[in-house]
TIDREN-256904 format. One line per field, with one value per atom (N, C-alpha, C): x, y, z; atom name; residue number from 1. Coordinates in Angstrom, 3 decimals, always signed. Example, Ala and Ser with C-alpha at 12.3 -4.5 7.8 and 13.67 -1.06 7.14 Angstrom:
2
east: +13.190|+12.300|+13.200|+12.850|+13.670|+12.900
north: -5.690|-4.500|-3.300|-2.250|-1.060|+0.030
up: +7.800|+7.800|+7.800|+7.080|+7.140|+7.870
kedren: N|CA|C|N|CA|C
fitor: 1|1|1|2|2|2
***
This chain:
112
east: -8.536|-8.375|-9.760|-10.012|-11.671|-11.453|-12.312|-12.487|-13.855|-14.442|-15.903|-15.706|-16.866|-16.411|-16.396|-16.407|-16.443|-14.699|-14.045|-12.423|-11.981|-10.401|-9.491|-8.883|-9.778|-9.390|-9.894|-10.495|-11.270|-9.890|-9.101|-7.939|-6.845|-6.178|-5.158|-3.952|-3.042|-2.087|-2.235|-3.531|-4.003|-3.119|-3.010|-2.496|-2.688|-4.036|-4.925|-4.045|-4.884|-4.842|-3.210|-2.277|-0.904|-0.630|-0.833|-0.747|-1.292|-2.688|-3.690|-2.455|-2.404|-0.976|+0.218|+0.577|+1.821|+1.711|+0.605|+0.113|-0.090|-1.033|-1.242|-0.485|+0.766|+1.963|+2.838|+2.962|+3.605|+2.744|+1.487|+0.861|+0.391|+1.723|+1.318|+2.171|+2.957|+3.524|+3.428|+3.203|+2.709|+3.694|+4.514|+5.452|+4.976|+4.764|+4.006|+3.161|+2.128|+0.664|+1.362|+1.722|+1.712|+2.679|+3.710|+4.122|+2.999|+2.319|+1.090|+0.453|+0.001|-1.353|+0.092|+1.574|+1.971|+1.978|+2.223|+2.148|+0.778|-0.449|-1.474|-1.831|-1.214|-1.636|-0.952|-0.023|+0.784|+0.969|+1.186|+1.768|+2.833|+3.762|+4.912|+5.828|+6.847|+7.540|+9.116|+9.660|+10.904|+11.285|+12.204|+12.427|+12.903|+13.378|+13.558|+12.097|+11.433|+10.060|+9.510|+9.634|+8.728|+9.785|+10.675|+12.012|+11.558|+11.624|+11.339|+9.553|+8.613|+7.395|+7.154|+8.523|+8.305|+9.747|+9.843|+10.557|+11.303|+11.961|+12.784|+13.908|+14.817|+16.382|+15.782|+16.732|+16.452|+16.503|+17.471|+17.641|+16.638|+15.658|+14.841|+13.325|+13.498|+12.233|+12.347|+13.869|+14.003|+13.671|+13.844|+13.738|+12.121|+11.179|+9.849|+9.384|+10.107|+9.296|+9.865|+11.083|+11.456|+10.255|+9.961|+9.132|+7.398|+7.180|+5.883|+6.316|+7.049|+7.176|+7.216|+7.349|+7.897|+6.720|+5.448|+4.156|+3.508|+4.215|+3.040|+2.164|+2.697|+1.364|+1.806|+3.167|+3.562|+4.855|+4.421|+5.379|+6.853|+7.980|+8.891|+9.291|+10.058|+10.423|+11.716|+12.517|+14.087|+13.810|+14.396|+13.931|+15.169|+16.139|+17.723|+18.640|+18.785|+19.404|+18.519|+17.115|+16.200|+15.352|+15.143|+14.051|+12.618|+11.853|+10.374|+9.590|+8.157|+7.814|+6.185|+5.155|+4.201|+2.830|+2.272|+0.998|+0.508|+0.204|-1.150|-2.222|-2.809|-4.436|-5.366|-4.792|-5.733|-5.075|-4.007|-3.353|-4.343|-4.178|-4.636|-6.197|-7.078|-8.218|-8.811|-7.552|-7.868|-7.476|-6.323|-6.378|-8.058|-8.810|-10.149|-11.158|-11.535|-11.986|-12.071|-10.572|-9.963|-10.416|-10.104|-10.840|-12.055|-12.496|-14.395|-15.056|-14.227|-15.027|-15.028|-13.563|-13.222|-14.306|-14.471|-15.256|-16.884|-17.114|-18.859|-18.668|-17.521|-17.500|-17.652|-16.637|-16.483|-18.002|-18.398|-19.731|-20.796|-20.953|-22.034|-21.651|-20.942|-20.821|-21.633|-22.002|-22.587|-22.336|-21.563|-21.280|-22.028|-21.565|-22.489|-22.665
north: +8.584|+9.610|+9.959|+11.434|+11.372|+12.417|+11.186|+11.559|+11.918|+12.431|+13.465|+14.443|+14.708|+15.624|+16.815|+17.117|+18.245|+18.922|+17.141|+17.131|+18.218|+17.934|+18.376|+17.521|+16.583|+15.433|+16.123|+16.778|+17.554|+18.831|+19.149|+19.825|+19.508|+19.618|+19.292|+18.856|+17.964|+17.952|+18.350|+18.007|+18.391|+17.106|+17.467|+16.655|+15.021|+15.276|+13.571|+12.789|+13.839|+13.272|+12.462|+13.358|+12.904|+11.877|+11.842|+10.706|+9.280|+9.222|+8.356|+7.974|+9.025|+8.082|+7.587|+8.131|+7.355|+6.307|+5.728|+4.105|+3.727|+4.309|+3.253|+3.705|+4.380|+3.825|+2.683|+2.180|+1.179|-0.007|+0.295|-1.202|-1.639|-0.864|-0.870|-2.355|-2.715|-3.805|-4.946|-5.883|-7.102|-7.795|-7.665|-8.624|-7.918|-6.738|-5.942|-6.257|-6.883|-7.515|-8.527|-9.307|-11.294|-10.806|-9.769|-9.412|-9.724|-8.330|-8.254|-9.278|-10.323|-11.229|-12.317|-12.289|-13.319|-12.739|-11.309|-11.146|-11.056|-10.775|-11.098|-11.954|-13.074|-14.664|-15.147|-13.654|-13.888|-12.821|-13.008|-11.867|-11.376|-11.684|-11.202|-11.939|-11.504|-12.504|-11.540|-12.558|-12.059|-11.673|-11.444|-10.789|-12.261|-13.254|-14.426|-15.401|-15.268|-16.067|-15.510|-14.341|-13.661|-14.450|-14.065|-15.259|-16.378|-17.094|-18.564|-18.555|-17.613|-17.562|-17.202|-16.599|-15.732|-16.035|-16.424|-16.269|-15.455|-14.469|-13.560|-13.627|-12.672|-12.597|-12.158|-11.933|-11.639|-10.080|-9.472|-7.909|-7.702|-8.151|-7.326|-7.440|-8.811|-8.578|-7.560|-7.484|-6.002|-5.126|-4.686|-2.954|-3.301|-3.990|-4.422|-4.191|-4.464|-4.396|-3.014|-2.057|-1.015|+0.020|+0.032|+0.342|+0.273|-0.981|-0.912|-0.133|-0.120|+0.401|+1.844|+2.795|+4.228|+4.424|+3.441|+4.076|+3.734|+3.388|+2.973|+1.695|+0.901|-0.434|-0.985|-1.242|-2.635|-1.817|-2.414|-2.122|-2.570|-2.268|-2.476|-2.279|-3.708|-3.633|-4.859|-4.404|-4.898|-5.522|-7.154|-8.086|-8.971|-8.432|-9.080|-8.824|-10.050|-9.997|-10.110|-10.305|-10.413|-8.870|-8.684|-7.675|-8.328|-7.845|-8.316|-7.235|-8.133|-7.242|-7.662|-6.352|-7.036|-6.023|-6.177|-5.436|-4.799|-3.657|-2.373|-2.574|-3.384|-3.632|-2.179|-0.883|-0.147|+0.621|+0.854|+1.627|+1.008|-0.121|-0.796|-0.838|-0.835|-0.357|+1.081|+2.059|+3.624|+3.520|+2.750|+3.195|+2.349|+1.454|+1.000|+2.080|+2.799|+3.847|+4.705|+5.331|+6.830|+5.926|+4.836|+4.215|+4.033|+3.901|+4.032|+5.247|+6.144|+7.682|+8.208|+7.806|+8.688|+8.070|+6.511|+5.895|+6.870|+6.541|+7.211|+8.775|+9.402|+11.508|+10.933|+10.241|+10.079|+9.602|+8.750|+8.569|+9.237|+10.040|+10.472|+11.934|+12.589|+13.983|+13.577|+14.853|+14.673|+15.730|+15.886|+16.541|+17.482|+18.918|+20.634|+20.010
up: +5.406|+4.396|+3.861|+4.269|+3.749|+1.876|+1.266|-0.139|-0.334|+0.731|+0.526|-0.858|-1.307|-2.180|-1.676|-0.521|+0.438|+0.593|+0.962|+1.345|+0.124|+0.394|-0.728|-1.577|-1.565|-2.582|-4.296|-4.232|-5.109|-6.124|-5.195|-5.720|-6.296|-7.341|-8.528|-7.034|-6.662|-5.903|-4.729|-4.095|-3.165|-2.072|-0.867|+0.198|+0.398|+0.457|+0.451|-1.033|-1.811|-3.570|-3.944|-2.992|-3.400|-2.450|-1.566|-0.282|-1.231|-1.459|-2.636|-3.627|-4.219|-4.944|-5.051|-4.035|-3.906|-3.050|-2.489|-2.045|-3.223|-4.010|-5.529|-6.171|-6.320|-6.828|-6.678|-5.153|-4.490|-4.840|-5.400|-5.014|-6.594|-7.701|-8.903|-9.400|-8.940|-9.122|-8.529|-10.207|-9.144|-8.514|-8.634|-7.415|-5.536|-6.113|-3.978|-3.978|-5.156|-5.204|-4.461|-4.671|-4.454|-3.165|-2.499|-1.477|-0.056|-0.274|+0.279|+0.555|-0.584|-0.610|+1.021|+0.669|+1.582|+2.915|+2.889|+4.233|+4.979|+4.444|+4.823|+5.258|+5.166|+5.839|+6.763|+7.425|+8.378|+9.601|+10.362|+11.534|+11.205|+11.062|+10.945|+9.613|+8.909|+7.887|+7.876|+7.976|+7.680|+5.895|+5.317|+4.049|+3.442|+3.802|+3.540|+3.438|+4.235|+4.002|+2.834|+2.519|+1.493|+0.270|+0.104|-1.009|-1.242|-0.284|-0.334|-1.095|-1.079|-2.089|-3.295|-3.720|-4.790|-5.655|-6.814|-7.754|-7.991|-7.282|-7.276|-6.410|-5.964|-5.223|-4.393|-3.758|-2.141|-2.362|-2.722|-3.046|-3.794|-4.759|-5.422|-4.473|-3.839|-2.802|-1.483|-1.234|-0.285|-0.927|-2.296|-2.676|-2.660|-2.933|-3.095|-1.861|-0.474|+0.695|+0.842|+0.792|+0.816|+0.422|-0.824|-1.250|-0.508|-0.285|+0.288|+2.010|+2.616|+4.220|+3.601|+2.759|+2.731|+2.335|+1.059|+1.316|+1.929|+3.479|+4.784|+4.723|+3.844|+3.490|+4.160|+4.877|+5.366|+6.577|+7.832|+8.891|+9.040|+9.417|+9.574|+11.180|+11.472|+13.205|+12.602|+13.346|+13.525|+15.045|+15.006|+16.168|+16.036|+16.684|+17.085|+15.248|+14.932|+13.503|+12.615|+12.775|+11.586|+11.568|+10.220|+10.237|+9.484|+10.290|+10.213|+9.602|+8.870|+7.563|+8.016|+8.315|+8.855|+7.935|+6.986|+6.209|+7.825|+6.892|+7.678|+7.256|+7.820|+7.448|+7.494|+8.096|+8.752|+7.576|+6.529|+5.593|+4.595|+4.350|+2.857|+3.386|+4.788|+4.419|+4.250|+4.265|+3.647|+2.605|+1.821|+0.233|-0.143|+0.607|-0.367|-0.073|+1.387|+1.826|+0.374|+0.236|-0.533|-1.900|-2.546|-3.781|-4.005|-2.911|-2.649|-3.258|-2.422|-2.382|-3.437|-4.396|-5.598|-6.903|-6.738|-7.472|-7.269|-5.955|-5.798|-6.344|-6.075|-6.185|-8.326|-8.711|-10.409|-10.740|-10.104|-10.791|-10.236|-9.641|-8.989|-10.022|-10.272|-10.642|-12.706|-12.504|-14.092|-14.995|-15.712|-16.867|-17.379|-17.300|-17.388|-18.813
kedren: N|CA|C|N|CA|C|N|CA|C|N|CA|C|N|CA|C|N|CA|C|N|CA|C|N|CA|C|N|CA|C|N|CA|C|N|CA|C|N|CA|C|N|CA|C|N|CA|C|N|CA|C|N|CA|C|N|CA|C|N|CA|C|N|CA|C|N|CA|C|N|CA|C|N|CA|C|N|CA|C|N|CA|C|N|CA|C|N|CA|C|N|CA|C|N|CA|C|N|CA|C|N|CA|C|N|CA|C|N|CA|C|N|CA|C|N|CA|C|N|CA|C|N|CA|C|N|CA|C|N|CA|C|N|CA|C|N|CA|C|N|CA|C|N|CA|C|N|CA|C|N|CA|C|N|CA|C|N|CA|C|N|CA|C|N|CA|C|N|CA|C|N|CA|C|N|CA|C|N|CA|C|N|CA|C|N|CA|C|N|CA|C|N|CA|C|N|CA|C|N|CA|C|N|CA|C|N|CA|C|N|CA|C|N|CA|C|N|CA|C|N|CA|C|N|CA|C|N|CA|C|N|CA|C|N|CA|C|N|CA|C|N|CA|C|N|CA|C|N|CA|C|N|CA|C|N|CA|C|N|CA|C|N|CA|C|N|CA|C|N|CA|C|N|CA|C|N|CA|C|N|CA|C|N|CA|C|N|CA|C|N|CA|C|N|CA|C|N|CA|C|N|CA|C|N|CA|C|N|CA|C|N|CA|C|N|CA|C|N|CA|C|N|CA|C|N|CA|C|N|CA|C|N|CA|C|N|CA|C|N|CA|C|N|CA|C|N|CA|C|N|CA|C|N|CA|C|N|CA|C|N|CA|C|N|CA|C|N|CA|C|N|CA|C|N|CA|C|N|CA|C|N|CA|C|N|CA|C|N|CA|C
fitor: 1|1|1|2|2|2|3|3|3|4|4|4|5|5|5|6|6|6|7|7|7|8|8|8|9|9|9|10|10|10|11|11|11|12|12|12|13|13|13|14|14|14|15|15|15|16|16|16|17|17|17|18|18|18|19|19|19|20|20|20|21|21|21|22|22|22|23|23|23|24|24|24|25|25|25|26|26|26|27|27|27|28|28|28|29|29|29|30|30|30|31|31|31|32|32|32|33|33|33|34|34|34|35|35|35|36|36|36|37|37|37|38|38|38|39|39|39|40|40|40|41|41|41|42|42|42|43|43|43|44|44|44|45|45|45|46|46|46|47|47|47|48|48|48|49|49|49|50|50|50|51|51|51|52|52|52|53|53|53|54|54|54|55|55|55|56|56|56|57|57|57|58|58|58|59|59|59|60|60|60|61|61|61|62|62|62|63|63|63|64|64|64|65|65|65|66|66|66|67|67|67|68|68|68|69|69|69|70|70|70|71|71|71|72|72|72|73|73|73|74|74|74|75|75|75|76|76|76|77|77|77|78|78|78|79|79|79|80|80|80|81|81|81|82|82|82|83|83|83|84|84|84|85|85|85|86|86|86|87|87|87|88|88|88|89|89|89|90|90|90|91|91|91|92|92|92|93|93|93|94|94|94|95|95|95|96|96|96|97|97|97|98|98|98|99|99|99|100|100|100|101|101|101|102|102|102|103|103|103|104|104|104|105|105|105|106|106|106|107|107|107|108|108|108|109|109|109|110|110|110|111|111|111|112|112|112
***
């Protein structure tokens, strides 16, 4: 996702800009924080491994991984009766990319 100040990251609801947030919408809660940090230390996890780490039900850690697969952070593949839950390393290193750029365009611009 390029956040040049060239892009259209620069425009009110611009394409990029809304894409940008609705990943850091998904990744506003910390229970998809401590999600994330488990599937990161893994290849693959079923929706039960992630349970068994986290203090929560099983249904609220599905709507949690629901949530992270629809803003692309985390893959979804169905493998017989289990479904498997696997982080996008190449997603979550464009939301730091698109957080990079917006940080350098915010501080680099200087006030007429």
């Amino acid at each position: 996702m390029d956040v040049s100040p060239s892009s259209d990251f620069n425009e009110c609801g611009s394409a990029s800009a809304k894409a940008l947030a609705a990943k850091l919408a998904a990744l506003s809660h910390p229970a998809r924080i401590e999600i994330l940090k488990h599937l990161s230390g893994n290849r693959a996890c079923c929706c039960k491994d992630v349970v068994q780490q986290l203090d929560l039900a099983q249904s609220t850690v599905s709507q949690h991984l629901k949530v992270l697969v629809e803003a692309g952070l985390v893959r979804f593949s169905a493998e017989r009766q289990r479904s498997l839950y696997e982080i996008d390393r190449e997603a979550l290193a464009g939301i730091s990319a698109s957080v990079a750029g917006l940080v350098d365009t915010c501080c680099s611009s200087r006030p007429a």
